[in-house]
N, CA, C and O atoms as a Tripos MOL2 file, in Angstrom:
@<TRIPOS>MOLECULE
protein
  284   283    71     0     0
PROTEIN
NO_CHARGES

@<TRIPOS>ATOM
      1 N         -49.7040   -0.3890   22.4830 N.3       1 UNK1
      2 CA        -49.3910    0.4930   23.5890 C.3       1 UNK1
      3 C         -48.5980    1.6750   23.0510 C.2       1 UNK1
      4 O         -47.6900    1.6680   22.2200 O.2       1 UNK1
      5 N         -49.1010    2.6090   23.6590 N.am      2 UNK2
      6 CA        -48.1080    3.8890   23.4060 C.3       2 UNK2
      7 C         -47.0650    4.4790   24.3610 C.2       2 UNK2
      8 O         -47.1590    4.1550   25.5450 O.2       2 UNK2
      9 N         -46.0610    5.3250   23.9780 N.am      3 UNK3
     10 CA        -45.3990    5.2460   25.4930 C.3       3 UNK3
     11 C         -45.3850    7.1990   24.8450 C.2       3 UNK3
     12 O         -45.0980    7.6250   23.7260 O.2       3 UNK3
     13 N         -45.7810    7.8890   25.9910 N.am      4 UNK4
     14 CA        -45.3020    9.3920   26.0800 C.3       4 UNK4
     15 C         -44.5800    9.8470   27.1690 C.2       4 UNK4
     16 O         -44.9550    9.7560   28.3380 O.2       4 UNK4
     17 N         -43.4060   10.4020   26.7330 N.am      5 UNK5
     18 CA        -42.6350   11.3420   27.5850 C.3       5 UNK5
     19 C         -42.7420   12.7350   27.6330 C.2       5 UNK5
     20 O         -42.4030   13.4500   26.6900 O.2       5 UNK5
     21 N         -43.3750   13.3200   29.1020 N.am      6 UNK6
     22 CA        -43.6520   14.3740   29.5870 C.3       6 UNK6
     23 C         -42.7950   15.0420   30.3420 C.2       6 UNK6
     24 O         -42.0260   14.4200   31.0750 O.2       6 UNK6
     25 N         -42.7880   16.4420   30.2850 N.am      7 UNK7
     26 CA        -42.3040   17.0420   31.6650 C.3       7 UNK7
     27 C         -43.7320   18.3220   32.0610 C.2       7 UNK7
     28 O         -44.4050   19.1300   31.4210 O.2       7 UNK7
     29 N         -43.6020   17.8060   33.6330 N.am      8 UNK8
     30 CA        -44.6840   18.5510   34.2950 C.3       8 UNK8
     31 C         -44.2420   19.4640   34.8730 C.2       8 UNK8
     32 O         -43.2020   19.1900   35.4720 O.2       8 UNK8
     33 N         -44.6770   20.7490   34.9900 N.am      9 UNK9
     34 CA        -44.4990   21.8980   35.7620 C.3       9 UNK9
     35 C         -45.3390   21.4910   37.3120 C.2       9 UNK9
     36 O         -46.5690   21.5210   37.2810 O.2       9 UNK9
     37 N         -44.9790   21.2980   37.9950 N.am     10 UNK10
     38 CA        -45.5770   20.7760   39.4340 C.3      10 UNK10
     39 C         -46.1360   21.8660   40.0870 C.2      10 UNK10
     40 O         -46.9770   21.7390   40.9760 O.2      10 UNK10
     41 N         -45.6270   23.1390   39.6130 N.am     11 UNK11
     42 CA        -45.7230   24.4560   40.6010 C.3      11 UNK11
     43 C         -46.8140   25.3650   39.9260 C.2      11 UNK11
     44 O         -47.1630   26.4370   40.4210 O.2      11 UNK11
     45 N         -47.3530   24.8250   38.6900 N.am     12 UNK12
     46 CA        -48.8090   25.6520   38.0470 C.3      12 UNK12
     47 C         -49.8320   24.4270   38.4700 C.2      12 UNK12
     48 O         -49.6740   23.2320   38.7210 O.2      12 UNK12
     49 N         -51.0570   25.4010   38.4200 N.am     13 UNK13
     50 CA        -52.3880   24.9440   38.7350 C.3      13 UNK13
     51 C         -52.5150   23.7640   38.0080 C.2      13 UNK13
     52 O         -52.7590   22.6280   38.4150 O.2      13 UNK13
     53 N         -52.2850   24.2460   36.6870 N.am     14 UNK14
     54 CA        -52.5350   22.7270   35.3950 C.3      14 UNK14
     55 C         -51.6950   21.2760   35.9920 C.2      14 UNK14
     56 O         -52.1580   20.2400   36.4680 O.2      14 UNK14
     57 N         -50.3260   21.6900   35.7480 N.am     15 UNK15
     58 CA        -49.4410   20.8500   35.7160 C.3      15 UNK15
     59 C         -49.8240   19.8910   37.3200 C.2      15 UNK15
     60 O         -49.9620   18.6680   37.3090 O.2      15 UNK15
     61 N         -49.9100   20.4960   38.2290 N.am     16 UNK16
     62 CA        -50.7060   19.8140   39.2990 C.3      16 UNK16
     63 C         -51.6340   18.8930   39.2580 C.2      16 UNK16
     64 O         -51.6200   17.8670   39.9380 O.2      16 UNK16
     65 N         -52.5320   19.2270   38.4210 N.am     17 UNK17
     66 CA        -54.2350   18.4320   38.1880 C.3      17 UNK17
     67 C         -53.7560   17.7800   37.4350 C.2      17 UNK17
     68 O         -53.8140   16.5930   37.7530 O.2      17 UNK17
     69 N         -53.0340   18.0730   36.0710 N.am     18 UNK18
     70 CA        -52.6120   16.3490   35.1250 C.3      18 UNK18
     71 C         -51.5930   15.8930   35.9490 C.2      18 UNK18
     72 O         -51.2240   14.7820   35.5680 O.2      18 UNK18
     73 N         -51.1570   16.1780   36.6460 N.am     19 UNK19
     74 CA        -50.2240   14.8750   37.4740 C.3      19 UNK19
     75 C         -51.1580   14.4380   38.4800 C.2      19 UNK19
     76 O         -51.2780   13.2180   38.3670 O.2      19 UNK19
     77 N         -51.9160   14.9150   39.4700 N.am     20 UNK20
     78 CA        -52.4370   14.3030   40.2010 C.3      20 UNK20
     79 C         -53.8450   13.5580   39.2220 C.2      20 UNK20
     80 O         -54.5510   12.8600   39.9490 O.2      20 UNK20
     81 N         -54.2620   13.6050   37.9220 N.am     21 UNK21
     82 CA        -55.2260   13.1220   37.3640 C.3      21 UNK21
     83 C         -54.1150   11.4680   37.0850 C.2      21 UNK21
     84 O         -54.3090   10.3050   37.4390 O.2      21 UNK21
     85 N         -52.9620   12.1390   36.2940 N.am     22 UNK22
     86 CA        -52.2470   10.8230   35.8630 C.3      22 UNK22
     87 C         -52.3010    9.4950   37.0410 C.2      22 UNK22
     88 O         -52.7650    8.3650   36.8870 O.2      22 UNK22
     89 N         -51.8540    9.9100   37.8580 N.am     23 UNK23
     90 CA        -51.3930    9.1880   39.2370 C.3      23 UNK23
     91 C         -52.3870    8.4130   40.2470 C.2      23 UNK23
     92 O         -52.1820    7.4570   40.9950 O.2      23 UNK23
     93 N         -53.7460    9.3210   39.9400 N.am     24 UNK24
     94 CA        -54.8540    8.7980   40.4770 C.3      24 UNK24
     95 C         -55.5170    7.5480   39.0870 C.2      24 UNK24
     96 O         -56.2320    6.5490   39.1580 O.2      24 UNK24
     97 N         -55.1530    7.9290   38.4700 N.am     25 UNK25
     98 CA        -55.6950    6.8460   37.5030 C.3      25 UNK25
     99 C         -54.5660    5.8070   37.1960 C.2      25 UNK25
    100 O         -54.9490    4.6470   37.0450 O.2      25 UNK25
    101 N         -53.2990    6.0490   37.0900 N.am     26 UNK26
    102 CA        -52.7250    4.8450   37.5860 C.3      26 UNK26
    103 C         -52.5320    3.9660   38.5760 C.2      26 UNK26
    104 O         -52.2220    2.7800   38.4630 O.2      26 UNK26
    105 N         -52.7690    4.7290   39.7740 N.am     27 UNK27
    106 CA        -53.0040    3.8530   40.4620 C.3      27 UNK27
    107 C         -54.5920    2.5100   40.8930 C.2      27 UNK27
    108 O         -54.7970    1.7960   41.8740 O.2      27 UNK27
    109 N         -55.0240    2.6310   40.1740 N.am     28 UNK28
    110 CA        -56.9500    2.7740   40.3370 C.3      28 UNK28
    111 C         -57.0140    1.8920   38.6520 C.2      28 UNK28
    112 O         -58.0340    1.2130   38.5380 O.2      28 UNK28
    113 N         -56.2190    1.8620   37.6220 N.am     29 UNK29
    114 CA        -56.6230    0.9870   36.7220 C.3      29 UNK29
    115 C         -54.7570    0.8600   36.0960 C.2      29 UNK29
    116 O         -53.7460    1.5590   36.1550 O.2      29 UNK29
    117 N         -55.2780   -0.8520   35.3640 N.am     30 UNK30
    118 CA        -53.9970   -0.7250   34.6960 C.3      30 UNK30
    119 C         -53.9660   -0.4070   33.0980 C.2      30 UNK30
    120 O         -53.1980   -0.7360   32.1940 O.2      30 UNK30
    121 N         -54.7610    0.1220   33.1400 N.am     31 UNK31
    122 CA        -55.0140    1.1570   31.6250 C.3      31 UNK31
    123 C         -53.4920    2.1970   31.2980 C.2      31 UNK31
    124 O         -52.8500    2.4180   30.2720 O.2      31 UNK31
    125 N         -53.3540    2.6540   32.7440 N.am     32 UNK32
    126 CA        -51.8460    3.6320   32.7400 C.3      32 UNK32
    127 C         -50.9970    3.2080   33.2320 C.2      32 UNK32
    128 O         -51.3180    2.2950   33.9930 O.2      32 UNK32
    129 N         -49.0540    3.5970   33.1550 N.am     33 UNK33
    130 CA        -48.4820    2.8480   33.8810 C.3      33 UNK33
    131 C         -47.1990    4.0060   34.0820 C.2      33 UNK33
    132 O         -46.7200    4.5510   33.0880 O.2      33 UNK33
    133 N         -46.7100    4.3120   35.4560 N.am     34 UNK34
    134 CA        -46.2730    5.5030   35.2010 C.3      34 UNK34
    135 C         -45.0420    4.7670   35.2580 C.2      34 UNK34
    136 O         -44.9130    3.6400   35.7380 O.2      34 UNK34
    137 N         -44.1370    5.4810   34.7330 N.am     35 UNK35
    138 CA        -42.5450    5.0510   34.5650 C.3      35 UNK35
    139 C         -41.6990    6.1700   35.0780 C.2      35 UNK35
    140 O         -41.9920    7.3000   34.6870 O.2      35 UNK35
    141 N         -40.6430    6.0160   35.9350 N.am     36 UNK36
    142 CA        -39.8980    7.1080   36.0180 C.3      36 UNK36
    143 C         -38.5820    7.2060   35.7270 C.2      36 UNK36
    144 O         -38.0130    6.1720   36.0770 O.2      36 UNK36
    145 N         -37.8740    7.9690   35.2570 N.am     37 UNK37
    146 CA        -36.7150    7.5120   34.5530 C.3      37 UNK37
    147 C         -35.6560    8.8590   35.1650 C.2      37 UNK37
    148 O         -35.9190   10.0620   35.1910 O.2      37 UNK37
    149 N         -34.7130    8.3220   35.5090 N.am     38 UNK38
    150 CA        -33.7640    8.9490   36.3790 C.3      38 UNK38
    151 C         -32.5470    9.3210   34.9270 C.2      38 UNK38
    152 O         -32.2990    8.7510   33.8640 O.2      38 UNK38
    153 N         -32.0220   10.6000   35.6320 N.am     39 UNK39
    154 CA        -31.0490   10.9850   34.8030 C.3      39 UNK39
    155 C         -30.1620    9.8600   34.4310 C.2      39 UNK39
    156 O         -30.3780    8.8590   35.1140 O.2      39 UNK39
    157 N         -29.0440    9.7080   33.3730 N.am     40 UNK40
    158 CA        -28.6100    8.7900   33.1490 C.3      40 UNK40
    159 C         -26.9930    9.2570   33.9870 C.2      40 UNK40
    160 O         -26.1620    8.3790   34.2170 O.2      40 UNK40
    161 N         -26.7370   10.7490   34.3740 N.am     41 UNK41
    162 CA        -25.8220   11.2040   34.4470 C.3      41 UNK41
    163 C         -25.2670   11.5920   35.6140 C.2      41 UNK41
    164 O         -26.1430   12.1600   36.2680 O.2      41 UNK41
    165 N         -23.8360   11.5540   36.4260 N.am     42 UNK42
    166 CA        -23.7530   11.3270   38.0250 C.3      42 UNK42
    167 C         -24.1320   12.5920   38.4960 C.2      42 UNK42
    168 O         -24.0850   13.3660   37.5400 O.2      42 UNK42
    169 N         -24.3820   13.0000   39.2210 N.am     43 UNK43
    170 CA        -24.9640   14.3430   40.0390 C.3      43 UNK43
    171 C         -23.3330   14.9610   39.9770 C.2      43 UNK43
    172 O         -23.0520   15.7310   39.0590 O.2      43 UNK43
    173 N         -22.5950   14.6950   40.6940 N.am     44 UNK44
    174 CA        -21.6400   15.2190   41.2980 C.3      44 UNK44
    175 C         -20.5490   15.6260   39.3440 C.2      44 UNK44
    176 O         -19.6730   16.4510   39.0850 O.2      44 UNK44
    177 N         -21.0470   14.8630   38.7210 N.am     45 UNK45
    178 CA        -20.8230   15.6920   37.3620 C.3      45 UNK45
    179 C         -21.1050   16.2610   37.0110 C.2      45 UNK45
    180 O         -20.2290   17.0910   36.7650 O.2      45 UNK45
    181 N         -22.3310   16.6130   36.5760 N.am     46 UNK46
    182 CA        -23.5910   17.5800   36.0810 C.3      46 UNK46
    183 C         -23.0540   18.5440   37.3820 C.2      46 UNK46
    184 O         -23.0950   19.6320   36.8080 O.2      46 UNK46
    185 N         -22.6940   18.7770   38.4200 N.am     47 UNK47
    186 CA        -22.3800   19.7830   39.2770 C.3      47 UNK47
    187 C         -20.9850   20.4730   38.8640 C.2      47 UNK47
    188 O         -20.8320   21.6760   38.6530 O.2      47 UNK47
    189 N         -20.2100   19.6840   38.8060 N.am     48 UNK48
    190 CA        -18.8910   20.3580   37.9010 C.3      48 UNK48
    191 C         -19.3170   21.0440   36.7440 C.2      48 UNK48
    192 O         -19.1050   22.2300   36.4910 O.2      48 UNK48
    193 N         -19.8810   20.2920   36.1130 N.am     49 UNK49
    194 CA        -19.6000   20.8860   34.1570 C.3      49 UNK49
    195 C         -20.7530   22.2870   34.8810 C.2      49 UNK49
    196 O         -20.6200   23.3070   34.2040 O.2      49 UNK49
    197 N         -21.4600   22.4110   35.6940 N.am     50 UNK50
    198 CA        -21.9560   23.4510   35.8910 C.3      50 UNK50
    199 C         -21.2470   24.6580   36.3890 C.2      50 UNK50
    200 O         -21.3530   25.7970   35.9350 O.2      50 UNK50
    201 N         -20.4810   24.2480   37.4180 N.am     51 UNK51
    202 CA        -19.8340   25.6270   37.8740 C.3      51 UNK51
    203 C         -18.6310   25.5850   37.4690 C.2      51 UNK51
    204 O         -17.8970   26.4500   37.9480 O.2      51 UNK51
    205 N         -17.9100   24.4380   36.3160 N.am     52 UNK52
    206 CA        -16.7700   25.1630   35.7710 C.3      52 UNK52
    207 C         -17.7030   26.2460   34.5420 C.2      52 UNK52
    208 O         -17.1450   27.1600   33.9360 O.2      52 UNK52
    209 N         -19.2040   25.8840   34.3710 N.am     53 UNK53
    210 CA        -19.3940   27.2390   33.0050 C.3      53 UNK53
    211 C         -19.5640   28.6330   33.8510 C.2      53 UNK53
    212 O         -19.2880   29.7560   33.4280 O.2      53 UNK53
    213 N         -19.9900   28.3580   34.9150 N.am     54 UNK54
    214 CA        -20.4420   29.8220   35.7940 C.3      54 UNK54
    215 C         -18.8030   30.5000   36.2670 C.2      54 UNK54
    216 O         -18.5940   31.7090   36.3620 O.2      54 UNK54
    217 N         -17.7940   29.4570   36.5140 N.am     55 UNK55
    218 CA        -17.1370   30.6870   37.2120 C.3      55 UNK55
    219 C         -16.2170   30.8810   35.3450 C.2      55 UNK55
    220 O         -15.2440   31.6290   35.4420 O.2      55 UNK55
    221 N         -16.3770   30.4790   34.2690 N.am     56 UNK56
    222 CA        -15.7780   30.8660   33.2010 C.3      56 UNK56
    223 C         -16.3380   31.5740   32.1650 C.2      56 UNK56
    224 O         -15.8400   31.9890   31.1180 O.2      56 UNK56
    225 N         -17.6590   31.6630   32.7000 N.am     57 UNK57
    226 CA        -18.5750   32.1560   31.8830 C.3      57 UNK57
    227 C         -19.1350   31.7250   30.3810 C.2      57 UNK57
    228 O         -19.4210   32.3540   29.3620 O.2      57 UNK57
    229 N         -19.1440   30.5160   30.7170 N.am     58 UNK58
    230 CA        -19.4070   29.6390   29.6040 C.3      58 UNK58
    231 C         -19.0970   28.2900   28.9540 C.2      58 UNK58
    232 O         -20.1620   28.2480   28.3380 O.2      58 UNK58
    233 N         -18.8150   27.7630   28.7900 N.am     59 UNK59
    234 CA        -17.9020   26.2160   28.5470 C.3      59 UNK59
    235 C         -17.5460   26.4410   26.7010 C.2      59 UNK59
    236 O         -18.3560   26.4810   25.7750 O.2      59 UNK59
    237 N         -15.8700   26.5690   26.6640 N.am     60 UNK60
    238 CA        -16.1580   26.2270   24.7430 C.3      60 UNK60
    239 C         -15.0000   24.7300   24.7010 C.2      60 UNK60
    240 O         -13.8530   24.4410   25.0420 O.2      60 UNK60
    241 N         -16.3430   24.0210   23.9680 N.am     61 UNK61
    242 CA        -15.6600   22.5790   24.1110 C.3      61 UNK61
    243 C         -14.9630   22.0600   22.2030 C.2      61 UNK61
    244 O         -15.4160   22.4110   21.1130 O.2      61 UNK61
    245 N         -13.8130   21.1830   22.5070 N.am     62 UNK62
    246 CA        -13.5190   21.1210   21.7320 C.3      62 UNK62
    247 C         -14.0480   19.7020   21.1050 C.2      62 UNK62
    248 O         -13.9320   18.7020   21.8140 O.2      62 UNK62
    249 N         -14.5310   19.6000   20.0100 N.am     63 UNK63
    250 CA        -15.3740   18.0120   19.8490 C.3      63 UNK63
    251 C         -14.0160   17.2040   19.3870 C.2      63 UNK63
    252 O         -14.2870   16.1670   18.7810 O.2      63 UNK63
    253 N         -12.6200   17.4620   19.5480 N.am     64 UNK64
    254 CA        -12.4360   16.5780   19.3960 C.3      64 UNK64
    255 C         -11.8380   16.0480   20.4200 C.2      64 UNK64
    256 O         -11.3520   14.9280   20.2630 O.2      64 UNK64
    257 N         -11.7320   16.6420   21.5870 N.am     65 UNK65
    258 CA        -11.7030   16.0140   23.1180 C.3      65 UNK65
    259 C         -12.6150   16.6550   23.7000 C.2      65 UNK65
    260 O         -12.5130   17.8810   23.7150 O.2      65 UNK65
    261 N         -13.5950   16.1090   24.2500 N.am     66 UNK66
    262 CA        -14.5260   16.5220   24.7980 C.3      66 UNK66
    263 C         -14.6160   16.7050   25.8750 C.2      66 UNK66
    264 O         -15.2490   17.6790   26.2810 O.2      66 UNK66
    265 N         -13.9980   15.8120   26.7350 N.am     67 UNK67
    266 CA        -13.6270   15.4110   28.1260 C.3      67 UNK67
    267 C         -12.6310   16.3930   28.5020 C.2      67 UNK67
    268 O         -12.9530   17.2530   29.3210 O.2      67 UNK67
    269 N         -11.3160   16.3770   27.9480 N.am     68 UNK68
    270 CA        -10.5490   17.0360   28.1240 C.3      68 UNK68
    271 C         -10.5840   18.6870   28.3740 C.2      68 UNK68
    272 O          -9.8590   19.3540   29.1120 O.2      68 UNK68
    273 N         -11.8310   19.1780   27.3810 N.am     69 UNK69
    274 CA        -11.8400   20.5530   26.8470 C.3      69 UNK69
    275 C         -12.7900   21.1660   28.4860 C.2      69 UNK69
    276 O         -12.6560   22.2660   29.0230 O.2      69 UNK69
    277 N         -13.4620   20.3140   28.8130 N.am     70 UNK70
    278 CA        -14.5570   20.6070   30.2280 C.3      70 UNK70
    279 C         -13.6940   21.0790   31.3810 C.2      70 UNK70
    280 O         -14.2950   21.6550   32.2880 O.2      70 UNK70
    281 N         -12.4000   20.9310   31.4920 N.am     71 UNK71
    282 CA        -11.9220   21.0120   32.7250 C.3      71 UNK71
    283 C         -11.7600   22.0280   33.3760 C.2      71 UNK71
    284 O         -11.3040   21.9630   34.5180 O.2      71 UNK71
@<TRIPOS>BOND
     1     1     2 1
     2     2     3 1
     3     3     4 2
     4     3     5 am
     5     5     6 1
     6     6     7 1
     7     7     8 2
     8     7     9 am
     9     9    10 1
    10    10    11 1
    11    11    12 2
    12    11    13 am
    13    13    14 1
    14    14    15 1
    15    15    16 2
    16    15    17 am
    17    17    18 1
    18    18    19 1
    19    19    20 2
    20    19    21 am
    21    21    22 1
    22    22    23 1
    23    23    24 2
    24    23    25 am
    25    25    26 1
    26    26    27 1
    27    27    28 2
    28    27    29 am
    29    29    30 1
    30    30    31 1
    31    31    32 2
    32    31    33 am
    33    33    34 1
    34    34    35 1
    35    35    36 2
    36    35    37 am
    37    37    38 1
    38    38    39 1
    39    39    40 2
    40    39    41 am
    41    41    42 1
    42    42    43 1
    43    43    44 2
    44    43    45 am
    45    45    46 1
    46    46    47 1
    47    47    48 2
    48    47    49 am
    49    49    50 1
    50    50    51 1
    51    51    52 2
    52    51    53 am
    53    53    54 1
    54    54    55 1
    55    55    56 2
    56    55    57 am
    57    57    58 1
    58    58    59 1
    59    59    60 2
    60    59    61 am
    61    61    62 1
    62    62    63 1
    63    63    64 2
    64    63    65 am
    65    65    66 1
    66    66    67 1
    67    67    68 2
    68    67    69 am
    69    69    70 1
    70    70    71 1
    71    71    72 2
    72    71    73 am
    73    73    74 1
    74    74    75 1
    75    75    76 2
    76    75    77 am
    77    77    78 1
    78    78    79 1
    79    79    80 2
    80    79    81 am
    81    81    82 1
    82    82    83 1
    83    83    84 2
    84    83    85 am
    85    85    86 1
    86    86    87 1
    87    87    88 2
    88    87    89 am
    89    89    90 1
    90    90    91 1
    91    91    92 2
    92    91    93 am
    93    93    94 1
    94    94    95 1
    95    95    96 2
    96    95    97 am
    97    97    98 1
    98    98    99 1
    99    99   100 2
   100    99   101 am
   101   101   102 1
   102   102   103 1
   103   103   104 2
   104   103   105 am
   105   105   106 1
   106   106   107 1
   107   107   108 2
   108   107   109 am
   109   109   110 1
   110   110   111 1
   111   111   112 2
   112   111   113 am
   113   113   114 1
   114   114   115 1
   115   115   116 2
   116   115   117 am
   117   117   118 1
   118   118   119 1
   119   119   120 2
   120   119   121 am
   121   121   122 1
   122   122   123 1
   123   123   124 2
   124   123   125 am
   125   125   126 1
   126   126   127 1
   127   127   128 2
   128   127   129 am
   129   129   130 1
   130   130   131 1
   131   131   132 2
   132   131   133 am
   133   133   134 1
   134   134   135 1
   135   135   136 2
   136   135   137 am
   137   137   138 1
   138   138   139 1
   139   139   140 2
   140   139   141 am
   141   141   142 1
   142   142   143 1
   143   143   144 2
   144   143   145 am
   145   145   146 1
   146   146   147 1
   147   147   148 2
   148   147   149 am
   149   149   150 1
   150   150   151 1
   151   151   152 2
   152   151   153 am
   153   153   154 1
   154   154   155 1
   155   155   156 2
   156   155   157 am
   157   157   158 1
   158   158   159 1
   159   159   160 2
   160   159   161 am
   161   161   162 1
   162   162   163 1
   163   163   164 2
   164   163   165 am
   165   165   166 1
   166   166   167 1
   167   167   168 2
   168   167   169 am
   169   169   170 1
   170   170   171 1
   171   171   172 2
   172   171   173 am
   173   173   174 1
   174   174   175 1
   175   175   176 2
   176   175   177 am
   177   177   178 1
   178   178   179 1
   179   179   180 2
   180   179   181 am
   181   181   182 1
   182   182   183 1
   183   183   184 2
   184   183   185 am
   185   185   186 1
   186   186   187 1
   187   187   188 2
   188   187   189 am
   189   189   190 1
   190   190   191 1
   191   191   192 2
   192   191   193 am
   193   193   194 1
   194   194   195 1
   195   195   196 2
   196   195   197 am
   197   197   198 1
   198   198   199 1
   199   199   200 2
   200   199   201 am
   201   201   202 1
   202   202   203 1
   203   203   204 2
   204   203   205 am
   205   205   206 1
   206   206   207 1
   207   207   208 2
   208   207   209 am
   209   209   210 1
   210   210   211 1
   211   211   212 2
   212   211   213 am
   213   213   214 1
   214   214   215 1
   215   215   216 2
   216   215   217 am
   217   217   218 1
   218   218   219 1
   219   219   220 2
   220   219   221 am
   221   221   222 1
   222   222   223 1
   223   223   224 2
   224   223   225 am
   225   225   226 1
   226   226   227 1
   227   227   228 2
   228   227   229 am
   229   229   230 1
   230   230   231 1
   231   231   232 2
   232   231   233 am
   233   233   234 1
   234   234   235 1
   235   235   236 2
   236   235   237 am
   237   237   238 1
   238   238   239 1
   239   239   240 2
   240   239   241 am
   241   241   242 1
   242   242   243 1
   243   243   244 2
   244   243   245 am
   245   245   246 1
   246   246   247 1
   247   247   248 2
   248   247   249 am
   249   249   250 1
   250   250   251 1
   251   251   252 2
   252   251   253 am
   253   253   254 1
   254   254   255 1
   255   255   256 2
   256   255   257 am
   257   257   258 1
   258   258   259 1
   259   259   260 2
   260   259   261 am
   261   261   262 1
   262   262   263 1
   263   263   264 2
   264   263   265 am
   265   265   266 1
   266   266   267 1
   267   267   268 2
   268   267   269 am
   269   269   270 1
   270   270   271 1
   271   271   272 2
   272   271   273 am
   273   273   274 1
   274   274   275 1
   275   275   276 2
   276   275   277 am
   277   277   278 1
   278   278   279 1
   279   279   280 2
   280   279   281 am
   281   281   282 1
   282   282   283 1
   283   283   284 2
@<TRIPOS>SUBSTRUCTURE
     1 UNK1         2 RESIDUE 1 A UNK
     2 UNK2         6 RESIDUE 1 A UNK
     3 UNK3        10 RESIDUE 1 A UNK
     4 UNK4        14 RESIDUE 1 A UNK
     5 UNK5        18 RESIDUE 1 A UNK
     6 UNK6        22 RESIDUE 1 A UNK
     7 UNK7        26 RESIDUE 1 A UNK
     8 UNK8        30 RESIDUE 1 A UNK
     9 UNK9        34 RESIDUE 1 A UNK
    10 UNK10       38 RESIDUE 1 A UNK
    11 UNK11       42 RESIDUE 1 A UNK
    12 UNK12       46 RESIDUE 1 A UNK
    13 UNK13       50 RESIDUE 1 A UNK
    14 UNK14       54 RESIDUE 1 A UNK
    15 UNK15       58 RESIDUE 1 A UNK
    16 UNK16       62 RESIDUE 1 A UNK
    17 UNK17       66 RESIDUE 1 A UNK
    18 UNK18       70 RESIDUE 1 A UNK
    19 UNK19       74 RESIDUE 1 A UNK
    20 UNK20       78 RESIDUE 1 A UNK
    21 UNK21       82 RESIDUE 1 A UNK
    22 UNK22       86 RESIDUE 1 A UNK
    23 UNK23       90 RESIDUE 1 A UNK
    24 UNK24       94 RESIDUE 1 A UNK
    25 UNK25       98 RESIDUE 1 A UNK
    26 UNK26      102 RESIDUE 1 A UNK
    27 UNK27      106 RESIDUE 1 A UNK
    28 UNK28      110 RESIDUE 1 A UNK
    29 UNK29      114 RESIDUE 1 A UNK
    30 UNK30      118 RESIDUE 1 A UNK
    31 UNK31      122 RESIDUE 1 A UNK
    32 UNK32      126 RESIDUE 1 A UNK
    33 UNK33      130 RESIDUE 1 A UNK
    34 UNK34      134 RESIDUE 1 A UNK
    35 UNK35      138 RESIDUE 1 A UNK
    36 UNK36      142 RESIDUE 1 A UNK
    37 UNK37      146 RESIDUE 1 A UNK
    38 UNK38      150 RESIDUE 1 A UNK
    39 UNK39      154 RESIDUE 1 A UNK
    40 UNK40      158 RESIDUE 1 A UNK
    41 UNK41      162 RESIDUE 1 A UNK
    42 UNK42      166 RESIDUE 1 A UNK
    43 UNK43      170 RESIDUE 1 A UNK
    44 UNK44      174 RESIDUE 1 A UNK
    45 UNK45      178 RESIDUE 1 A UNK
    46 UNK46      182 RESIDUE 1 A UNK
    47 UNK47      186 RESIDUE 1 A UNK
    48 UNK48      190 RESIDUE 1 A UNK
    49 UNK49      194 RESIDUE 1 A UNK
    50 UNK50      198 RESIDUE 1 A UNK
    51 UNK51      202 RESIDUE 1 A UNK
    52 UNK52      206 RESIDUE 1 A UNK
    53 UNK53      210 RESIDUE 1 A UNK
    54 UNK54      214 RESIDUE 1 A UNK
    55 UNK55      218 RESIDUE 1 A UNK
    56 UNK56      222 RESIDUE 1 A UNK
    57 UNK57      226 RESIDUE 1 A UNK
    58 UNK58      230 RESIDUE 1 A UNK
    59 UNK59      234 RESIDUE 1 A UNK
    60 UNK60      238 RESIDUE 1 A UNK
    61 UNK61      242 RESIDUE 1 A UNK
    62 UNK62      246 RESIDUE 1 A UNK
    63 UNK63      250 RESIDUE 1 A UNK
    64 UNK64      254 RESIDUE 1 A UNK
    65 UNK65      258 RESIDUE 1 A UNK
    66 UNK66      262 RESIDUE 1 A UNK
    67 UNK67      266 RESIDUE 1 A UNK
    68 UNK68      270 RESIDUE 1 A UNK
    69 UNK69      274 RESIDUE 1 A UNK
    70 UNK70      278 RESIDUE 1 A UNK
    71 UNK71      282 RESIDUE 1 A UNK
């Protein structure tokens, strides 16, 4: 078995037809098997570390506190 990780553009013509090709054929044989895999990371974080870079114009982190340097 092989396993590939994709990202689809949903909003072009293509990216439409191989997802709706993928999806119709997984569902219809078990030849394919779609997997979906959710960020690993909390929303409401990924929302901070975002608009502390927008209203600072950038994030400069220090690697040796990493956590600390985001705030």
């Amino acid at each position: 078995m092989t396993t590939f990780y994709i990202n689809i553009n949903e909003k072009t013509k293509l990216g439409k037809a191989i997802l709706d090709l993928l999806l119709s054929t997984a569902s219809e044989s078990k030849a394919i098997s779609i997997i979906e895999e959710k960020s690993p990371y909390n929303p409401e974080f990924v929302k901070m570390v975002l608009e502390s870079a927008r209203e600072k114009g950038g994030i400069e982190v220090d690697p040796s506190n990493v956590w600390e340097s985001i705030k």
